[in-house]
C-alpha positions in Angstrom: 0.0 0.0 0.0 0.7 3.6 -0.7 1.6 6.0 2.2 -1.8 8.0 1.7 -4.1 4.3 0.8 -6.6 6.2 3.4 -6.6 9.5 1.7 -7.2 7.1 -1.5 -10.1 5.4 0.0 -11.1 8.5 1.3 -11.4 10.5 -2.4 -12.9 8.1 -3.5 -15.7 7.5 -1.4 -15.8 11.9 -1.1 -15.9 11.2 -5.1 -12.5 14.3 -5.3 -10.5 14.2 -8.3 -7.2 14.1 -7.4 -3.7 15.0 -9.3 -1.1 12.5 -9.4 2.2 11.9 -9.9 3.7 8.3 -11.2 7.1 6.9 -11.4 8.4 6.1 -15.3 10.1 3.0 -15.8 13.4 5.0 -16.4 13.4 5.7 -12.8 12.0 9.3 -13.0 8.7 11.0 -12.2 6.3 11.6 -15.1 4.3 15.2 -15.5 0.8 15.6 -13.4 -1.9 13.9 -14.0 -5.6 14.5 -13.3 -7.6 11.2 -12.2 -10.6 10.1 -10.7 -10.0 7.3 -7.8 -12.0 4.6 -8.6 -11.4 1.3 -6.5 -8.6 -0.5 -4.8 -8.0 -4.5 -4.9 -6.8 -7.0 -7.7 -8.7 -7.2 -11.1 -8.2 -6.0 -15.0 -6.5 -7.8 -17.7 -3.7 -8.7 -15.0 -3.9 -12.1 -13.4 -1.9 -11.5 -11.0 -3.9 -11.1 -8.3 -2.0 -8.0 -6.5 -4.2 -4.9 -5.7 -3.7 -2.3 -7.7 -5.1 1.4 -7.0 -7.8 2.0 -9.8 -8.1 5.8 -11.4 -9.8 7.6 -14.6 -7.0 9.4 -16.4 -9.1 12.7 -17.7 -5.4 13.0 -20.0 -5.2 9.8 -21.5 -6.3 8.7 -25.1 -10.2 7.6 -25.6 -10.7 4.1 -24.6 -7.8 4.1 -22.3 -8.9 6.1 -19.6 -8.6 3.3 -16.9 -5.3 2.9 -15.1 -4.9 0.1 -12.5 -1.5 0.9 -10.4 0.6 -1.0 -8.4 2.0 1.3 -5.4 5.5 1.3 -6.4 4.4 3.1 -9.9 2.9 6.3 -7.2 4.9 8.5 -6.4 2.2 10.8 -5.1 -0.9 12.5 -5.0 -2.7 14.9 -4.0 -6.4 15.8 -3.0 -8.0 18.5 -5.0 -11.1 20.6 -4.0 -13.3 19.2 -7.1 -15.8 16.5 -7.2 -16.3 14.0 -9.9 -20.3 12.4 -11.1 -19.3 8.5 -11.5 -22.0 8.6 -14.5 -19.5 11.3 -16.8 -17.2 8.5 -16.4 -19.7 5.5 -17.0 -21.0 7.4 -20.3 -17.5 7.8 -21.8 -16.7 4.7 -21.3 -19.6 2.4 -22.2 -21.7 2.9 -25.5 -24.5 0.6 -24.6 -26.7 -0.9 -27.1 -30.0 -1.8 -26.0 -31.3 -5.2 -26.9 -34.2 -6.8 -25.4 -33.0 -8.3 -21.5 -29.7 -7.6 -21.5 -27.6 -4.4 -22.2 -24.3 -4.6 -24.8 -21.7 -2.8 -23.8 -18.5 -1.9 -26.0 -15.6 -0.9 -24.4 -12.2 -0.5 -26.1 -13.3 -2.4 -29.4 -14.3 -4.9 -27.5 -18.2 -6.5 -26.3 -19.0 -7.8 -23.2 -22.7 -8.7 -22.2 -24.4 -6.8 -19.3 -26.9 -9.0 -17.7 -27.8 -5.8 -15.3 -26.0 -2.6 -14.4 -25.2 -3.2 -10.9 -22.5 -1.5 -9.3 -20.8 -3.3 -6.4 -18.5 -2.2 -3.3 -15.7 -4.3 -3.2 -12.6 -4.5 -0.5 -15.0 -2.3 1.7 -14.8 1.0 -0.4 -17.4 2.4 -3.3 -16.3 1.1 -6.7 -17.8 3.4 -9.6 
């Protein structure tokens, strides 16, 4: 875990954009960047099974807005005094197709059926 996982936990439950800083893989710090905290805990394309902290990155290409970071890749963040709607982020990244039952969803050129749209807490936080 990160130094500040409570002040993570704690944005994203408060629903606060925060800016962040991230370590390259050169060994040096990359430029700000402006995120959403979304979740913490294992998951994506990664089957690893180590927990990750989970952010919208407003600055990143369409489609790719989801970054899933291990704490050794933060180098640190901070709070900032503006709120986020978890539906901005849920309508940029699904276009949803309706079809009679169950809802379509592509997401980065990919489909993926929706039986229902139910958002679940996991690892005791609000997930978006």
């Amino acid at each position: 875990m990160i130094h500040k996982h409570t002040q993570f936990i704690e944005a994203i439950n408060a629903r606060t954009k925060i800016r962040m800083r991230l370590r390259c893989e050169a060994g040096g710090i990359a430029p700000h960047r402006l995120c959403a905290p979304m979740d913490y805990g294992p998951g994506g394309e990664a089957q690893d099974w180590l927990h990750r902290y989970w952010v919208w990155d407003y600055g990143s290409a369409p489609g790719n807005h989801t970054l899933g970071l291990l704490p050794q890749q933060i180098a640190d963040f901070q709070i900032l005094n503006e709120v986020f709607d978890p539906a901005d982020l849920w309508r940029e990244a699904f276009a949803l197709v309706q079809s009679p039952g169950i809802g379509i969803a592509r997401l980065n050129g990919g489909e993926m059926a929706l039986p229902q749209f139910t958002i679940k807490p996991s690892h005791g936080v609000n997930t978006l």
